[in-house]
mmCIF file of the N, C-alpha and C atoms, coordinates in Angstrom:
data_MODEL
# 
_entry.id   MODEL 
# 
loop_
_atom_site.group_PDB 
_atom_site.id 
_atom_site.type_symbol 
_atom_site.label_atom_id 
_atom_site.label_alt_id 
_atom_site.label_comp_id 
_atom_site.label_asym_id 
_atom_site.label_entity_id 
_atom_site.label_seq_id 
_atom_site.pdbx_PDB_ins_code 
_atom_site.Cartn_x 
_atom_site.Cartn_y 
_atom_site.Cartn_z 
_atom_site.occupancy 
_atom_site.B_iso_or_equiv 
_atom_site.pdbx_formal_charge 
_atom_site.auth_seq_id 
_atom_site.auth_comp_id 
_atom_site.auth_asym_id 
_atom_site.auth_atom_id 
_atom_site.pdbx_PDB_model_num 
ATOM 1   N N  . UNK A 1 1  ? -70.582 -40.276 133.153 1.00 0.00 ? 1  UNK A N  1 
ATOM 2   C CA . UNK A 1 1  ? -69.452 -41.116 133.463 1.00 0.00 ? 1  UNK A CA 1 
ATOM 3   C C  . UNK A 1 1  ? -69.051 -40.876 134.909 1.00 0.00 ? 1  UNK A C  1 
ATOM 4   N N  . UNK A 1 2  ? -68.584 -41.699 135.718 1.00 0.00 ? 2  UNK A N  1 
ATOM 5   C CA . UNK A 1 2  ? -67.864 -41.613 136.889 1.00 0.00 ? 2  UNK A CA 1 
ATOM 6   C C  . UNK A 1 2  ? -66.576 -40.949 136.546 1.00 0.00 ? 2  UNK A C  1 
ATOM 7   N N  . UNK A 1 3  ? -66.046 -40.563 137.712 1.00 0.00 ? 3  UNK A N  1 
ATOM 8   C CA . UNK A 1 3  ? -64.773 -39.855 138.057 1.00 0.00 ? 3  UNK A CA 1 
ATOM 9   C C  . UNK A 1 3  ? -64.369 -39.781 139.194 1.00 0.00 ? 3  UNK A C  1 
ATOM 10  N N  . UNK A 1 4  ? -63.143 -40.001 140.139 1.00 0.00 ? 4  UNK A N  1 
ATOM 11  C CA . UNK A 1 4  ? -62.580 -39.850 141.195 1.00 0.00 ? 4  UNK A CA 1 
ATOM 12  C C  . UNK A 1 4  ? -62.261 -38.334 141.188 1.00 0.00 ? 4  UNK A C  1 
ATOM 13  N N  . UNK A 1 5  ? -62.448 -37.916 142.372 1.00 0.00 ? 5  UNK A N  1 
ATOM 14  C CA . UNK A 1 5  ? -62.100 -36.388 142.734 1.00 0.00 ? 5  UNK A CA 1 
ATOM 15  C C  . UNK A 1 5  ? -61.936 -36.105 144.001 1.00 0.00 ? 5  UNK A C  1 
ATOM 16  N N  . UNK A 1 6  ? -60.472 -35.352 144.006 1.00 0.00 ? 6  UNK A N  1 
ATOM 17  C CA . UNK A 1 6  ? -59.882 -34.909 145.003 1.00 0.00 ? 6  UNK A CA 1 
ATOM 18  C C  . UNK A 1 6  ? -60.249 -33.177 145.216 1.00 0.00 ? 6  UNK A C  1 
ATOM 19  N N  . UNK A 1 7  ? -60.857 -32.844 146.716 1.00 0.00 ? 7  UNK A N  1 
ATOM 20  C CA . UNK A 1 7  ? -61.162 -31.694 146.743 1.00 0.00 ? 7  UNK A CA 1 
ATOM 21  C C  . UNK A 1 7  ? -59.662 -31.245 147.138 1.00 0.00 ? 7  UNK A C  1 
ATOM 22  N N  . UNK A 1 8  ? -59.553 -29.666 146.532 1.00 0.00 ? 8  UNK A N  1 
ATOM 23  C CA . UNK A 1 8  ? -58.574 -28.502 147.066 1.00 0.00 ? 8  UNK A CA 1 
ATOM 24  C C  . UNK A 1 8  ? -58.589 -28.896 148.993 1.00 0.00 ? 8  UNK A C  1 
ATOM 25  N N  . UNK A 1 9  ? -56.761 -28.784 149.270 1.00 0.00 ? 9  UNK A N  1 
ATOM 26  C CA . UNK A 1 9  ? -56.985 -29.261 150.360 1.00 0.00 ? 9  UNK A CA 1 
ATOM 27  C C  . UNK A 1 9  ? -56.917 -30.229 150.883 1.00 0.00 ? 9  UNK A C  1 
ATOM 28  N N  . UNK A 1 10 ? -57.453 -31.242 150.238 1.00 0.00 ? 10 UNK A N  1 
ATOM 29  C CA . UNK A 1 10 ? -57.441 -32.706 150.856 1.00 0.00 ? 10 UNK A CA 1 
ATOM 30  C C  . UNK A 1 10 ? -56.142 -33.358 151.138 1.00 0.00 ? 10 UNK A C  1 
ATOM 31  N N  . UNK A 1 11 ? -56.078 -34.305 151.998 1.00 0.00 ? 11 UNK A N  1 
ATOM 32  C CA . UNK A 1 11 ? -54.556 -34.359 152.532 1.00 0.00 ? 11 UNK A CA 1 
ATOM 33  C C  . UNK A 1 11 ? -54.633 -35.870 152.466 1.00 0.00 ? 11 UNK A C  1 
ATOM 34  N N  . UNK A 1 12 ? -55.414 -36.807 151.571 1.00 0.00 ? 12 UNK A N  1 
ATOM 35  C CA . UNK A 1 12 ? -55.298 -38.163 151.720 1.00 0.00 ? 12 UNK A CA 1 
ATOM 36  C C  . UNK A 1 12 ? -55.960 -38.475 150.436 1.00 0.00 ? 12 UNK A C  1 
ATOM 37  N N  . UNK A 1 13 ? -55.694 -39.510 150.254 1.00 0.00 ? 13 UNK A N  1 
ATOM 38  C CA . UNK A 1 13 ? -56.475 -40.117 149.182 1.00 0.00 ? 13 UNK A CA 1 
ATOM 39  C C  . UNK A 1 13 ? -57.512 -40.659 149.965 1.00 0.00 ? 13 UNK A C  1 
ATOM 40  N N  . UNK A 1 14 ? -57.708 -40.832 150.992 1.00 0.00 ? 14 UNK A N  1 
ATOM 41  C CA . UNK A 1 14 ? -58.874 -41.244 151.489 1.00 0.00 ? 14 UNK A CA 1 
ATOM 42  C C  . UNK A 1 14 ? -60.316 -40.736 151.312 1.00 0.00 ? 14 UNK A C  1 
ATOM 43  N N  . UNK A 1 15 ? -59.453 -38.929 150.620 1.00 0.00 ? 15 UNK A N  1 
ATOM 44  C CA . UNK A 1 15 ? -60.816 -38.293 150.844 1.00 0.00 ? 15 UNK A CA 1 
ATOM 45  C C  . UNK A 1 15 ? -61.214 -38.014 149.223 1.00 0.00 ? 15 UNK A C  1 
ATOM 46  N N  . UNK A 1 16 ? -61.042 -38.734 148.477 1.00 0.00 ? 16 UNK A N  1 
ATOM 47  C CA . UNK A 1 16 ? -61.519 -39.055 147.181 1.00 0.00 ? 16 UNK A CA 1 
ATOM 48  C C  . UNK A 1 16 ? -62.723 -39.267 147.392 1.00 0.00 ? 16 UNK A C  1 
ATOM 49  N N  . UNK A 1 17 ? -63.568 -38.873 146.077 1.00 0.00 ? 17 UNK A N  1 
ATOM 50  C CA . UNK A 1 17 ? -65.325 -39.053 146.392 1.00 0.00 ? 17 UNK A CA 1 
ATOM 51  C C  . UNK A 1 17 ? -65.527 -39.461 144.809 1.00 0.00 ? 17 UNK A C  1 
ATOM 52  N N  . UNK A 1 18 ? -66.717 -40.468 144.883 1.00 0.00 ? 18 UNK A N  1 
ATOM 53  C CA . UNK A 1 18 ? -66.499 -40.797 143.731 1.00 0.00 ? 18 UNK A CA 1 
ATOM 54  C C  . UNK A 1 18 ? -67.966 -39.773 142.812 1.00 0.00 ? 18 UNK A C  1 
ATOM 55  N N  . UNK A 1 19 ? -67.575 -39.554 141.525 1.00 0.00 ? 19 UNK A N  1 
ATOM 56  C CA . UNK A 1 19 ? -68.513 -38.463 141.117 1.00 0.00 ? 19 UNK A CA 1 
ATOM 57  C C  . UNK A 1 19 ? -69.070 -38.457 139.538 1.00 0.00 ? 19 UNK A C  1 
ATOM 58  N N  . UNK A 1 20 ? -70.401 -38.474 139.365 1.00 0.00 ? 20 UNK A N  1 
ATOM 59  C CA . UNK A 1 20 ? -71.067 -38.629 138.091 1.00 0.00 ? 20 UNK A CA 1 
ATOM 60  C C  . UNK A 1 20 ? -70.956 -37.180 137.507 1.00 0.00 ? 20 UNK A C  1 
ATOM 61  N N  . UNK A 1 21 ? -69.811 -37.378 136.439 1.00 0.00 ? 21 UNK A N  1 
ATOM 62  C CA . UNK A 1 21 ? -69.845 -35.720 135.575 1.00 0.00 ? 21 UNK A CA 1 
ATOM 63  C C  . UNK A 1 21 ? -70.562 -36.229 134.116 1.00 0.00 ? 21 UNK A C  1 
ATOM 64  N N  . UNK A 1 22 ? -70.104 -35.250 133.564 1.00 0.00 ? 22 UNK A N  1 
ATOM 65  C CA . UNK A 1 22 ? -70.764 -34.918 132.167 1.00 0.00 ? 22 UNK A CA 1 
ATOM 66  C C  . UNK A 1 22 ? -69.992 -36.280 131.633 1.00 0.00 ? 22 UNK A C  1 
ATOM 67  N N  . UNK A 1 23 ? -70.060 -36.601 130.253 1.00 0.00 ? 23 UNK A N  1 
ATOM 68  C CA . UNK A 1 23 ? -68.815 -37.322 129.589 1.00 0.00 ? 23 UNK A CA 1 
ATOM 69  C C  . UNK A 1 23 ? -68.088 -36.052 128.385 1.00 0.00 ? 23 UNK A C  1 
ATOM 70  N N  . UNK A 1 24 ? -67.271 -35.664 128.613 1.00 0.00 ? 24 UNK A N  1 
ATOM 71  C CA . UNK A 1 24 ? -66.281 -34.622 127.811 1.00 0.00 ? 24 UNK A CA 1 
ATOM 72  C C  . UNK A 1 24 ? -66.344 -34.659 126.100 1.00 0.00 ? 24 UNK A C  1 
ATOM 73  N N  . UNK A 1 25 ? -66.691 -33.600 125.865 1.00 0.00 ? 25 UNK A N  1 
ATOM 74  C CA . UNK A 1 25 ? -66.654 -33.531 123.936 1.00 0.00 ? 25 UNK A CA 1 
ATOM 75  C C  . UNK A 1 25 ? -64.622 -33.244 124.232 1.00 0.00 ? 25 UNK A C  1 
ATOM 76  N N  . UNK A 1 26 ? -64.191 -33.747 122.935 1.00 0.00 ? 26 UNK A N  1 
ATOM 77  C CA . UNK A 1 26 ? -62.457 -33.466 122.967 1.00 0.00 ? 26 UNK A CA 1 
ATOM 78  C C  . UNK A 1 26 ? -62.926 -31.989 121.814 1.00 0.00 ? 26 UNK A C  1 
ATOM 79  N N  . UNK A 1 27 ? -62.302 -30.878 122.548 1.00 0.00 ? 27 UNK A N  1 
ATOM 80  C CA . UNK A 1 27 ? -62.023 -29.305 121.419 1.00 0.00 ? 27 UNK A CA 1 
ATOM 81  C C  . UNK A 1 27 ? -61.349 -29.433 120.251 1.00 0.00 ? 27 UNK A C  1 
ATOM 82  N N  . UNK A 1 28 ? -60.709 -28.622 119.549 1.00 0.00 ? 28 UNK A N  1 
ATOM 83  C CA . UNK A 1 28 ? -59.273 -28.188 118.377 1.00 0.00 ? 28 UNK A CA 1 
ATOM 84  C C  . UNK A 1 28 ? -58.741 -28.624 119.200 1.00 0.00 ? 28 UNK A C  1 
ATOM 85  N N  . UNK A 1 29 ? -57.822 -29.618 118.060 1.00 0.00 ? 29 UNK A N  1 
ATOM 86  C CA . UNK A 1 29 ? -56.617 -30.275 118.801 1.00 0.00 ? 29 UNK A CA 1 
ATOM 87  C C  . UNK A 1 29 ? -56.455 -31.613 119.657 1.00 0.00 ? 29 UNK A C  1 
ATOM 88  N N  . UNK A 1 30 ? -57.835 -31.830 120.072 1.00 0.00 ? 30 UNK A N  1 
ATOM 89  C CA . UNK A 1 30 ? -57.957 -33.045 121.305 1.00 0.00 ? 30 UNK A CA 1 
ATOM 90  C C  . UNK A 1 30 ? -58.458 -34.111 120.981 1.00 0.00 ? 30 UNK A C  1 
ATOM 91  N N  . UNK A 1 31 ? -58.126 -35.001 121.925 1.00 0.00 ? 31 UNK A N  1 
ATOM 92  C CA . UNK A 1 31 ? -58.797 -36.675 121.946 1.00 0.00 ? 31 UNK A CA 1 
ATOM 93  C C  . UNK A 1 31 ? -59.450 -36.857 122.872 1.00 0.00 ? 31 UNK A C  1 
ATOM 94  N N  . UNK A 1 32 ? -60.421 -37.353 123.032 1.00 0.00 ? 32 UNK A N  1 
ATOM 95  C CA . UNK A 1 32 ? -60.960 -38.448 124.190 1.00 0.00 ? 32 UNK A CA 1 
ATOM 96  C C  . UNK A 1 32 ? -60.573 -39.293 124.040 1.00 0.00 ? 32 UNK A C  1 
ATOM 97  N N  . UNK A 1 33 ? -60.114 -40.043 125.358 1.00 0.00 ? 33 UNK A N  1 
ATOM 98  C CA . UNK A 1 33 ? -59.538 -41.782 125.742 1.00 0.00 ? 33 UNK A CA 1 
ATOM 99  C C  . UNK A 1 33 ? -60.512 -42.330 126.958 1.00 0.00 ? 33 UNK A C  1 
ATOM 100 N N  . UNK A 1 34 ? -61.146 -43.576 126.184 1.00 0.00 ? 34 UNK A N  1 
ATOM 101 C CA . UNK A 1 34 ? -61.898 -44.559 127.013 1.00 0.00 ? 34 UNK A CA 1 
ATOM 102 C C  . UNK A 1 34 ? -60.668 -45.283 127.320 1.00 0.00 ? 34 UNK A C  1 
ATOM 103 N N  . UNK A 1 35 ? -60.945 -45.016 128.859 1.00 0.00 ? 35 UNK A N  1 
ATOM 104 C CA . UNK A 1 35 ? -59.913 -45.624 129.436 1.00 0.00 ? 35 UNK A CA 1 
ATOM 105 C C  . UNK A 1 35 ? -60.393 -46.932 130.248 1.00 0.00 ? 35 UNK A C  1 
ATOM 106 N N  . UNK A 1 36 ? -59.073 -47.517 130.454 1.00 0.00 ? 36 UNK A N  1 
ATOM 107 C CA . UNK A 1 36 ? -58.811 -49.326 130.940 1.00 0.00 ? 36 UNK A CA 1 
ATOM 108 C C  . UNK A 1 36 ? -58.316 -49.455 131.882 1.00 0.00 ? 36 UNK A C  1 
ATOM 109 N N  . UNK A 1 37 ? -57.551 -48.816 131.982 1.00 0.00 ? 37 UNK A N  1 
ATOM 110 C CA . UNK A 1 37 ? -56.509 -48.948 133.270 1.00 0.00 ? 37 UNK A CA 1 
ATOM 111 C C  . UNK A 1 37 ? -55.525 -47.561 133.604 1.00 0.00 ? 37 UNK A C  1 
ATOM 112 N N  . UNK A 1 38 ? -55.651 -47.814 135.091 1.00 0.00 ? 38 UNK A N  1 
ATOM 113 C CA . UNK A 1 38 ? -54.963 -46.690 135.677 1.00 0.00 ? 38 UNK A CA 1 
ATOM 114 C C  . UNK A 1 38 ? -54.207 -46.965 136.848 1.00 0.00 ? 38 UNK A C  1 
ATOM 115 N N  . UNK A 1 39 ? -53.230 -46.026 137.085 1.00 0.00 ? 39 UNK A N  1 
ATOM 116 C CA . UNK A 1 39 ? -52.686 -46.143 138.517 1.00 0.00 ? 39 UNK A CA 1 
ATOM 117 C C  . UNK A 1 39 ? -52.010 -44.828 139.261 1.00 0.00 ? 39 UNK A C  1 
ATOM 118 N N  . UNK A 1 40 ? -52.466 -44.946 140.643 1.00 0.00 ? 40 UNK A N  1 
ATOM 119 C CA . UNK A 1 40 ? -52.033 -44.097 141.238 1.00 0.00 ? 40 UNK A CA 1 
ATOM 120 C C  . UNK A 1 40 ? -50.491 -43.777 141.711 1.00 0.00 ? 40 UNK A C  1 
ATOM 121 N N  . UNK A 1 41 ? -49.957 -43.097 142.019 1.00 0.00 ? 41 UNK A N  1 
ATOM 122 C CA . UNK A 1 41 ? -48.629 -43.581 142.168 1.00 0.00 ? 41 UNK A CA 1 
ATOM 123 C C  . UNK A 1 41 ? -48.200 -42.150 142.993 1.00 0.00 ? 41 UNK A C  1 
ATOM 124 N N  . UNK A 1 42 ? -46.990 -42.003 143.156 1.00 0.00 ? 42 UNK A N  1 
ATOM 125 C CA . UNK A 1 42 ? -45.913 -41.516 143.999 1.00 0.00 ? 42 UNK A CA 1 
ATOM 126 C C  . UNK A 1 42 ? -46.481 -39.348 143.988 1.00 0.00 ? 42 UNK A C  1 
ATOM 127 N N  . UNK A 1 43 ? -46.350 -38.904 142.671 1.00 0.00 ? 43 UNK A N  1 
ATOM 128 C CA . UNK A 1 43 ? -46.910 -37.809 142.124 1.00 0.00 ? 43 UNK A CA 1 
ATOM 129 C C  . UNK A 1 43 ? -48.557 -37.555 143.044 1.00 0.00 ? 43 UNK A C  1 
ATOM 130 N N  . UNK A 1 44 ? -49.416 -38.399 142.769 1.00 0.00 ? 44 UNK A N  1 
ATOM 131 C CA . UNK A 1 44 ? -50.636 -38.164 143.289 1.00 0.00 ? 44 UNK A CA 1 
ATOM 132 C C  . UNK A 1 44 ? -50.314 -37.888 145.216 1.00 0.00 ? 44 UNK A C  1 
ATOM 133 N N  . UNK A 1 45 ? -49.739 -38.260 145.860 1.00 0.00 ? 45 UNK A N  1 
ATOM 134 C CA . UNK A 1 45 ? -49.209 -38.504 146.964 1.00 0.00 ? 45 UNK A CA 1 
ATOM 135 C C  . UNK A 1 45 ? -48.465 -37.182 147.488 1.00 0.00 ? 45 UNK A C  1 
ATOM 136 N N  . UNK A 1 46 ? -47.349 -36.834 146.569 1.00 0.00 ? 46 UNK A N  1 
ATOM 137 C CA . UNK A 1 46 ? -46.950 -35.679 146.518 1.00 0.00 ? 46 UNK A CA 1 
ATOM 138 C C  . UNK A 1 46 ? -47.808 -34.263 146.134 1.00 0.00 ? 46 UNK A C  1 
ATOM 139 N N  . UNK A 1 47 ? -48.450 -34.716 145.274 1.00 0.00 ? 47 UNK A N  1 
ATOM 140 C CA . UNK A 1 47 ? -49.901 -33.357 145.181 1.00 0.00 ? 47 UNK A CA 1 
ATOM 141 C C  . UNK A 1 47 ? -50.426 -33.310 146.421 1.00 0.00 ? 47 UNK A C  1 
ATOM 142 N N  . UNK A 1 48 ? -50.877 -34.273 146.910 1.00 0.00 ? 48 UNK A N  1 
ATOM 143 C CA . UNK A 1 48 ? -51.625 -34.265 148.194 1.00 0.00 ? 48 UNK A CA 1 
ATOM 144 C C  . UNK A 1 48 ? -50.593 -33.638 149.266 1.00 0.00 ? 48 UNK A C  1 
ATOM 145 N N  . UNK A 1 49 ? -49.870 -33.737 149.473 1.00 0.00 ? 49 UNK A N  1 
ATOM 146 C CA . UNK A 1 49 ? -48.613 -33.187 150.709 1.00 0.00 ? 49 UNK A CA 1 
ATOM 147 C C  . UNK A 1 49 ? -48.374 -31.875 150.059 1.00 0.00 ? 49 UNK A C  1 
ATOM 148 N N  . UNK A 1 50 ? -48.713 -31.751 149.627 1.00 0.00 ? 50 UNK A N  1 
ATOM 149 C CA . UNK A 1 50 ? -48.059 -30.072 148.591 1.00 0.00 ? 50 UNK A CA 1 
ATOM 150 C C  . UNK A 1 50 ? -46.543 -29.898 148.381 1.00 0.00 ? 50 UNK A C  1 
ATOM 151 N N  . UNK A 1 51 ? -46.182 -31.051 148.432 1.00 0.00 ? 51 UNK A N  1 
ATOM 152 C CA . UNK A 1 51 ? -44.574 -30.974 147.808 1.00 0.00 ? 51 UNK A CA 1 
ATOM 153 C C  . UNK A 1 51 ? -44.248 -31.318 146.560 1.00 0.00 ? 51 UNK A C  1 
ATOM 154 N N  . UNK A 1 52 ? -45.656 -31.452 145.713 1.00 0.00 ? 52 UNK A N  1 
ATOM 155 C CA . UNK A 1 52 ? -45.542 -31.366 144.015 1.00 0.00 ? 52 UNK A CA 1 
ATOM 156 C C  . UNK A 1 52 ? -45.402 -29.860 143.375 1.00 0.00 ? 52 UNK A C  1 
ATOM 157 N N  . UNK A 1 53 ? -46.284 -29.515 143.792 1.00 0.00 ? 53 UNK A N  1 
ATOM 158 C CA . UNK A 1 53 ? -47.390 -28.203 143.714 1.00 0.00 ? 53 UNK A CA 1 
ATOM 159 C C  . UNK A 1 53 ? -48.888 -28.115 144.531 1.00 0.00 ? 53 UNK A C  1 
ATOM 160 N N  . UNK A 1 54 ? -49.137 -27.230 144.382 1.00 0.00 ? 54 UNK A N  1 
ATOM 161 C CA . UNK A 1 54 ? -50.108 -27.106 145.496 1.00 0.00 ? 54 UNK A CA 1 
ATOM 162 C C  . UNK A 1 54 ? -51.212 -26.803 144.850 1.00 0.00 ? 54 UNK A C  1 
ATOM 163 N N  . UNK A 1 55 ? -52.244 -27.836 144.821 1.00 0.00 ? 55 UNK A N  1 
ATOM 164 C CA . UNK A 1 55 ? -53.490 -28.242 143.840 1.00 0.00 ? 55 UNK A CA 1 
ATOM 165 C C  . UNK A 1 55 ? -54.203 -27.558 144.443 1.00 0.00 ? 55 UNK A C  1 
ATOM 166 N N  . UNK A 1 56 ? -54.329 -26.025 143.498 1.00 0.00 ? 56 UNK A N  1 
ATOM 167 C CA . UNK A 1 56 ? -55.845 -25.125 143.992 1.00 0.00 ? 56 UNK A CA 1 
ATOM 168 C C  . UNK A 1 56 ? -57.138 -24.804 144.005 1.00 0.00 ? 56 UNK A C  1 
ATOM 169 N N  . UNK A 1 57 ? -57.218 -26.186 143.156 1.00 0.00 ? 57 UNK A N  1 
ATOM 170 C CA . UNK A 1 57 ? -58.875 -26.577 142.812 1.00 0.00 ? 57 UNK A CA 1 
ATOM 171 C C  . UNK A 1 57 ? -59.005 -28.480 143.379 1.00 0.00 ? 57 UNK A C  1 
ATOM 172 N N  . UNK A 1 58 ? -60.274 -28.655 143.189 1.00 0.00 ? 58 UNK A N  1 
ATOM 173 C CA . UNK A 1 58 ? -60.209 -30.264 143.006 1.00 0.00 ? 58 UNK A CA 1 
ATOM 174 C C  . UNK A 1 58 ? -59.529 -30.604 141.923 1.00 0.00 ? 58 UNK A C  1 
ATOM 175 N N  . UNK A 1 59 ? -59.026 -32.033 141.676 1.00 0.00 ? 59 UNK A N  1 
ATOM 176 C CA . UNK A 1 59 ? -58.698 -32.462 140.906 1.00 0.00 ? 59 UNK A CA 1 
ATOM 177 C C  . UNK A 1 59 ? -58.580 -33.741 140.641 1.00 0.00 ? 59 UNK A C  1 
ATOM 178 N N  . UNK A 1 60 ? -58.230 -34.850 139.599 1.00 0.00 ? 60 UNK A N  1 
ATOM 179 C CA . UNK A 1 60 ? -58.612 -36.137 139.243 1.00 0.00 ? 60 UNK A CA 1 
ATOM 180 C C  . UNK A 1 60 ? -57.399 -36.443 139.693 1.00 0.00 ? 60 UNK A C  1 
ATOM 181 N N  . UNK A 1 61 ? -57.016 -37.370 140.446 1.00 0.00 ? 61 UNK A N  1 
ATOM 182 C CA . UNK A 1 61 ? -55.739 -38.084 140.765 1.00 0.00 ? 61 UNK A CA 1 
ATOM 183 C C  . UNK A 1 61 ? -55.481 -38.889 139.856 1.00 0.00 ? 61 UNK A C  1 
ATOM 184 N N  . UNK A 1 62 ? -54.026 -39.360 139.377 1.00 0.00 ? 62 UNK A N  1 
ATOM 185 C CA . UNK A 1 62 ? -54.018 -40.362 137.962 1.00 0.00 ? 62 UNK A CA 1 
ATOM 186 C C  . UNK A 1 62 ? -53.171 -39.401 137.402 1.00 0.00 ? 62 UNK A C  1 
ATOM 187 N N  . UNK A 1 63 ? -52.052 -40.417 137.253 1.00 0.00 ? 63 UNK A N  1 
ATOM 188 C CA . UNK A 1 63 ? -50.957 -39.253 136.418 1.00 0.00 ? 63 UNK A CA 1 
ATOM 189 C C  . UNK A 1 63 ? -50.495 -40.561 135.648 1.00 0.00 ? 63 UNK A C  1 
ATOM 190 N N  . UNK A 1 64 ? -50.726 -41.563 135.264 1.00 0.00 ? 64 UNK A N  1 
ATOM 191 C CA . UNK A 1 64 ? -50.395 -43.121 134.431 1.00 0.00 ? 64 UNK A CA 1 
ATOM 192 C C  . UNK A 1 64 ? -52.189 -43.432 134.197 1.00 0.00 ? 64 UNK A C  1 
ATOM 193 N N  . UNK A 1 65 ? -52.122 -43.454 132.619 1.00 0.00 ? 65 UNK A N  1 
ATOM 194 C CA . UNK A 1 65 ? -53.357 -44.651 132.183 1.00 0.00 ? 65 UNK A CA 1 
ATOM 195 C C  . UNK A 1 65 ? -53.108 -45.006 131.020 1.00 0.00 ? 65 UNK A C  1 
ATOM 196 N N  . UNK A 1 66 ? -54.277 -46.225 130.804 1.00 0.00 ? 66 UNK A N  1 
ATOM 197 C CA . UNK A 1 66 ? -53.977 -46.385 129.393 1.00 0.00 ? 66 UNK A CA 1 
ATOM 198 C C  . UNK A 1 66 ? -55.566 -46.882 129.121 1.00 0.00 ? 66 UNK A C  1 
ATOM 199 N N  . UNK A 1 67 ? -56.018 -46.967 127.542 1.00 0.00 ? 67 UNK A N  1 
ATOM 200 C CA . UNK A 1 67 ? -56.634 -47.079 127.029 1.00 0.00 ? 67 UNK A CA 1 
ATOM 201 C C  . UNK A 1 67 ? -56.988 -46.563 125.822 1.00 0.00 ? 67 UNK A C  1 
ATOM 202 N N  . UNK A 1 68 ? -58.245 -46.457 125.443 1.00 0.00 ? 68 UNK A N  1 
ATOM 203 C CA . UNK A 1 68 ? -58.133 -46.143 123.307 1.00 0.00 ? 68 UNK A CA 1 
ATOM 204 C C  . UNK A 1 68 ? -59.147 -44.919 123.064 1.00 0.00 ? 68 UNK A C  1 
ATOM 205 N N  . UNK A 1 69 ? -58.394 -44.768 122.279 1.00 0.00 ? 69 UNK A N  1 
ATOM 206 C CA . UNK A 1 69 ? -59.122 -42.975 121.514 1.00 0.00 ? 69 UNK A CA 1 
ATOM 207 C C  . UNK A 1 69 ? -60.529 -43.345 121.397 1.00 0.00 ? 69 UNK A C  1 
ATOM 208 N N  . UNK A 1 70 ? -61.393 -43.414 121.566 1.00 0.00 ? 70 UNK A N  1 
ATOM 209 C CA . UNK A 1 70 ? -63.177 -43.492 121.536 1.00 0.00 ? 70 UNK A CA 1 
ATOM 210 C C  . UNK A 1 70 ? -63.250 -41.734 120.399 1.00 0.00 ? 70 UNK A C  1 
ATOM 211 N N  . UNK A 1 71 ? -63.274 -40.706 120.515 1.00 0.00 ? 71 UNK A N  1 
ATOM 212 C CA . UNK A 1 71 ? -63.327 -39.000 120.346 1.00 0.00 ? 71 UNK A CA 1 
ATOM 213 C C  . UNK A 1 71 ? -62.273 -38.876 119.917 1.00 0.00 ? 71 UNK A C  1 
ATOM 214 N N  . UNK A 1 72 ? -62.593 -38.052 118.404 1.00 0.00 ? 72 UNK A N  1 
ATOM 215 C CA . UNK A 1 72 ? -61.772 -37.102 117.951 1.00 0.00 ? 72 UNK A CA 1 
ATOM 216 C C  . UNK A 1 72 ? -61.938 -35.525 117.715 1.00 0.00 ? 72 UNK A C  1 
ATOM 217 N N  . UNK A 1 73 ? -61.747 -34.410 117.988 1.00 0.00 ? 73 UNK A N  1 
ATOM 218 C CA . UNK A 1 73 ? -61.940 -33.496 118.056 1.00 0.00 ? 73 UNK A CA 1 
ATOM 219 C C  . UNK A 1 73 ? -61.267 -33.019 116.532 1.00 0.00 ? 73 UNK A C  1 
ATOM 220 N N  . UNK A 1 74 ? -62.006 -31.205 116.301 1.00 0.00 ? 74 UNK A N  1 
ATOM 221 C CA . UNK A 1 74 ? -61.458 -30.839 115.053 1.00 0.00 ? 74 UNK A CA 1 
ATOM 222 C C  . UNK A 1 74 ? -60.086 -30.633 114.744 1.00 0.00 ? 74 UNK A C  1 
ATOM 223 N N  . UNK A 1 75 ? -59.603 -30.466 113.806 1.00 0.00 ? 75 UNK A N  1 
ATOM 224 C CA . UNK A 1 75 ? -58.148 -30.675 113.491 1.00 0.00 ? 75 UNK A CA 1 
ATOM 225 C C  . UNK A 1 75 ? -57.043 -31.440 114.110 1.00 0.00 ? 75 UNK A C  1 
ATOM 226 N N  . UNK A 1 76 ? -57.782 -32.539 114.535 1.00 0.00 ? 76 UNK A N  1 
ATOM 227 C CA . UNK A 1 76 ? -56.481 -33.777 114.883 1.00 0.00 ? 76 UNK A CA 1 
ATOM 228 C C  . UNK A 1 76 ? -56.357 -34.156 113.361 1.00 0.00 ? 76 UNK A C  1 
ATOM 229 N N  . UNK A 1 77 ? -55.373 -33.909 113.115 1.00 0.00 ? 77 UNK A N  1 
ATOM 230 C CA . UNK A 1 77 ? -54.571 -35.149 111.711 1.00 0.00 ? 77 UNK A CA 1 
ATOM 231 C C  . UNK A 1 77 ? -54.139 -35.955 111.974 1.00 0.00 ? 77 UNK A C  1 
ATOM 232 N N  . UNK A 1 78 ? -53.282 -36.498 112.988 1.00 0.00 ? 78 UNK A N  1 
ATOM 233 C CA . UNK A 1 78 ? -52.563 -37.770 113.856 1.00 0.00 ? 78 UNK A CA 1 
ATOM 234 C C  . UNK A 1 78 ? -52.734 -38.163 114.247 1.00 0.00 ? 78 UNK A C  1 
# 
């Protein structure tokens, strides 16, 4: 699957790279969501300036999405 990724550091969204990972098994407890739609917004912006917190690894920008459970992992009941 593709993925957007922000390296540790980066100070723009400009410097997003786009990146072929694994596709994720969901653990105890978890879901996978095939997702539809997303948006970037105000938070991603603020990670980047380090006046959220200060992102010490790469990380996926996207703090709003939506789309449908595809994966269920063990002991979801809900």
């Amino acid at each position: 699957m593709k993925c957007w990724i922000v390296e540790a550091g980066a100070a723009s969204l400009d410097q997003m790279h786009l990146e072929e990972v694994a596709k994720p098994e969901p653990g105890v407890g978890e879901v996978r969501v095939k997702v539809h739609a997303v948006s970037l917004n105000r938070r991603d912006e603020l990670l980047l300036a380090g006046r959220f917190q200060k992102a010490a690894s790469a990380f996926v920008p996207v703090s709003d999405g939506a789309g449908e459970i595809d994966a269920v992992g063990p002991e979801v009941t809900a």
